[in-house]
C-alpha positions in Angstrom: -13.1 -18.8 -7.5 -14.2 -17.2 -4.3 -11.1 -15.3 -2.6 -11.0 -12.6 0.4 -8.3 -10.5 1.2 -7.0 -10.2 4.6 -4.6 -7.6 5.9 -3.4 -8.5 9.2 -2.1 -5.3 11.1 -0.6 -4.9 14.7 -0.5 -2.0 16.9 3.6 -2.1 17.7 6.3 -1.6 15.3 9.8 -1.3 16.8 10.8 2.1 14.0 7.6 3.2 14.0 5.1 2.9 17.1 1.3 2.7 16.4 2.1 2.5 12.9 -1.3 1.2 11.4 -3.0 4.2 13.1 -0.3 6.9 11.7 -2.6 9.4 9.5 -2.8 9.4 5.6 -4.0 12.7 4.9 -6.4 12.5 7.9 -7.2 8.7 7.7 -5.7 6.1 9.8 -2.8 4.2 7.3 -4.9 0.6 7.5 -8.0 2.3 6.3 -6.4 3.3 3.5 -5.0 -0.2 2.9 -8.5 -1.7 3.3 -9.8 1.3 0.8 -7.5 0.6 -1.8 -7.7 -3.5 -1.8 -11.3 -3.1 -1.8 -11.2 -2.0 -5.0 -9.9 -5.0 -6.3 -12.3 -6.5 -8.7 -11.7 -10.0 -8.2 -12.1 -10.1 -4.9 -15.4 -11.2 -2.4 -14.1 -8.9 0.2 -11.2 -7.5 2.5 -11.1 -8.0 5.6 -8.6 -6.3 8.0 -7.5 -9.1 11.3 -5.6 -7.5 14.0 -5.1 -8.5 17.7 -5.7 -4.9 19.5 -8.7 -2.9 20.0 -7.8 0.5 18.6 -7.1 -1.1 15.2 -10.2 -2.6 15.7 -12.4 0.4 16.6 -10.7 2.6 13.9 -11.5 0.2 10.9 -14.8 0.0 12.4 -15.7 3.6 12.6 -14.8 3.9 8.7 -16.9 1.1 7.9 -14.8 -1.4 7.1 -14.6 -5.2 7.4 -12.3 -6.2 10.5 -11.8 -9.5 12.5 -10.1 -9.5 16.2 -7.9 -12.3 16.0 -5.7 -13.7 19.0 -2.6 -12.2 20.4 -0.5 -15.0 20.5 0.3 -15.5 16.7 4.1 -15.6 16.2 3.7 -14.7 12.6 1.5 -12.8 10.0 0.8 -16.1 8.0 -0.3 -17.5 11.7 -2.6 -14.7 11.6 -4.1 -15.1 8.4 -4.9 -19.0 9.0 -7.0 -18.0 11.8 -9.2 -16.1 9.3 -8.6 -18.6 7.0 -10.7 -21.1 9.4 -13.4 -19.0 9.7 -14.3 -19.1 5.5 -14.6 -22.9 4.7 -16.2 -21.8 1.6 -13.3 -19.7 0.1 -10.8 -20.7 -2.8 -7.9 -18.3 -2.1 -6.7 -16.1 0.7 -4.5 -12.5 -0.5 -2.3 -11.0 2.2 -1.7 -8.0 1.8 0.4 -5.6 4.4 -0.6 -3.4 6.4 1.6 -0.9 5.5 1.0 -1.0 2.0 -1.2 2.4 1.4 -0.3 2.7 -2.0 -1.1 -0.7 -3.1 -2.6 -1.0 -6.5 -6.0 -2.9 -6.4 -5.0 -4.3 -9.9 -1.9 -6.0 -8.6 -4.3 -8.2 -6.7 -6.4 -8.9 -9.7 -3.1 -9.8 -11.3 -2.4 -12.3 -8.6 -5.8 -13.9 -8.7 -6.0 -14.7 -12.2 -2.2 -16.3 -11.6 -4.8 -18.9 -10.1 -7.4 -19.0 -12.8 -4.8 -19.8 -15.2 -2.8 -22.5 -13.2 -4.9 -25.1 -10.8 -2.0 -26.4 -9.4 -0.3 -23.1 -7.8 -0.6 -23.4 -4.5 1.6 -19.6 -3.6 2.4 -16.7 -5.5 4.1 -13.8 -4.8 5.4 -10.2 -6.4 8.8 -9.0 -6.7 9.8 -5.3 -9.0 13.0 -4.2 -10.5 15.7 -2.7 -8.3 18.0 -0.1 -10.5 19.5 2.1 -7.7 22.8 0.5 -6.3 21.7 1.9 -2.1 18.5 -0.6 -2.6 20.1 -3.3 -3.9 22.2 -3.4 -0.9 19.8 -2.8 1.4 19.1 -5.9 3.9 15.6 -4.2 4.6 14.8 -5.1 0.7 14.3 -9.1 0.7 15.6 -10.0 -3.0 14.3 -12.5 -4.9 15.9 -14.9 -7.7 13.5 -17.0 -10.2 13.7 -19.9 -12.2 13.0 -19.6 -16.3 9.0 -20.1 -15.4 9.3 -17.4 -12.7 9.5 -19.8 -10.2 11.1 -18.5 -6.6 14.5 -20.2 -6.4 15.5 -18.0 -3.4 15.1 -15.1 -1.6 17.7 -13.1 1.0 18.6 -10.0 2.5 21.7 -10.1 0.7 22.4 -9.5 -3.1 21.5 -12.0 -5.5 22.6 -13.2 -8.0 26.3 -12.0 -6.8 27.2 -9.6 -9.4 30.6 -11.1 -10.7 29.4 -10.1 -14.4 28.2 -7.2 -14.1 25.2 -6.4 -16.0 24.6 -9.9 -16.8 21.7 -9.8 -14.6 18.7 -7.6 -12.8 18.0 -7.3 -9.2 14.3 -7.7 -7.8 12.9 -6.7 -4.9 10.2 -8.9 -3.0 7.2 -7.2 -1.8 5.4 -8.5 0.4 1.8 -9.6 -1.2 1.1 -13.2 -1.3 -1.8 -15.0 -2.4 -2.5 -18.5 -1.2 -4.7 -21.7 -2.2 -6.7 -22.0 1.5 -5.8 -25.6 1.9 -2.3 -25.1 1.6 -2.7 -22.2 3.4 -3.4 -24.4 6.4 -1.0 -26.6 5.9 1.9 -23.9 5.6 1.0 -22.3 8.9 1.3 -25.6 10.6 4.7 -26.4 9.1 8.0 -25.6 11.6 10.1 -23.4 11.2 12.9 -24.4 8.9 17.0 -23.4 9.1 17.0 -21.4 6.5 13.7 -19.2 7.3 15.6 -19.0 10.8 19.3 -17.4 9.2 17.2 -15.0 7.0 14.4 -14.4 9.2 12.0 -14.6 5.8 9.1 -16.6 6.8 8.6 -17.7 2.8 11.6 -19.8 2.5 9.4 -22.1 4.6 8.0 -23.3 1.8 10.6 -23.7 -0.6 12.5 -25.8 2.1 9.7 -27.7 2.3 10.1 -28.6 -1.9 7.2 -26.2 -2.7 6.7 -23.7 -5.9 6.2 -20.0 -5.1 5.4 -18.2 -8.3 6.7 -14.8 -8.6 4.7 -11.8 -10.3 6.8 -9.4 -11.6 5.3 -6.1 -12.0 6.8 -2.5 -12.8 4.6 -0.2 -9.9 6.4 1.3 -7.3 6.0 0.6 -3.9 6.3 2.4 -0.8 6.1 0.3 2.4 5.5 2.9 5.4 8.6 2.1 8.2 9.5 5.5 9.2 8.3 9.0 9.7 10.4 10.0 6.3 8.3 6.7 4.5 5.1 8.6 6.1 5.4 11.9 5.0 6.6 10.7 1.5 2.8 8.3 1.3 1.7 11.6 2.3 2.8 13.8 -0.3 1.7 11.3 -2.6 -2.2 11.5 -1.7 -1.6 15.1 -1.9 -0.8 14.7 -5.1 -3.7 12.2 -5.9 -6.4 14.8 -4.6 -4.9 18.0 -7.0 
């Protein structure tokens, strides 16, 4: 099964400007991204797809695989059909953030063989374990609830399940890696905008409003998703650490 990864990235970011250009221990943070899901084993190749120049220049210079893309896109998934289009000959499409440095090129592996195992998923996803009580009421961490097969029931900013019994049930966090069938792909980027997508402002409940299955890999790394100078200096401290 033939699949590429594609990491769209754009320049502005209203907490933290320029944010795929912010340095990781001397290397622009989308570099790093591309570096890391290169790895992945099961992959053909990553490509990074971005609408603005300096993106485009600075995964250039480190010899990476980058694709400008138009400006107009409204979403990331928008963004990723575009590539999509150009790659008749691919099975699956990963989509992988932009400001994911520490992403584990395993974790896309894991994803793929979802795939390989099941030839009628169309969508998967990846949610972790939330413990602390500050994340689990954090809109900025989309939640996720799952049927019995680990199925995607929901997802919100707010906390579900409702806790009325505490400790009857855990807390997962959504991050934000999906991997994608192309054909559906295509269809799902042409599909409007549903009510619920619109209350949440979470592009994926597009396709459960739409009756389809998102499966949901549940896996115990940690991630850090870089939205602030603190989130920076944290990724960081981390390579630092890597190097020693």
């Amino acid at each position: 099964m033939k699949t590429i990864c594609v990491i769209p990235a754009r320049y502005s970011s209203t907490r933290l400007p320029g944010k795929p250009l912010k340095e990781i221990c001397g290397v622009p943070m989308i570099c790093r991204v591309y570096e890391r899901a290169s790895k992945a084993k099961l992959i053909y190749k990553a490509i990074v797809a971005t609408d603005d120049e300096r993106i485009f220049d600075a995964v250039k210079n480190y010899d990476g695989e980058v694709m400008m893309t138009r400006k107009d896109h409204k979403t990331g998934t928008d963004r990723l059909a575009e590539v999509a289009n150009h790659f008749d000959d691919v099975d699956l499409i990963v989509n992988v953030q932009g400001d994911e440095p520490l992403i584990e090129p395993s974790l896309i592996d894991e994803l793929i063989t979802l795939f390989n195992d099941d030839m009628d998923l169309q969508m998967a996803t990846v949610a972790t374990e939330l413990t602390f009580e500050d994340e689990i009421k954090n809109p900025n961490n989309v939640k996720v609830i799952t049927d019995l097969n680990d199925n995607a029931l929901y997802f919100s900013r707010s906390i579900i399940p409702y806790p009325r019994n505490a400790g009857k049930a855990k807390f997962f966090k959504h991050i934000g890696i999906y991997a994608y069938r192309r054909e559906f792909l295509l269809k799902y980027a042409k599909m409007q905008p549903t009510p619920l997508e619109e209350a949440e402002s979470l592009e994926q409940l597009r396709a459960l409003e739409n009756g389809h299955k998102i499966k949901v890999l549940r896996s115990n790394n940690k991630f850090i998703g870089v939205d602030t100078e603190e989130d920076l200096k944290l990724v960081n401290e981390i390579y630092r650490g890597e190097k020693n």
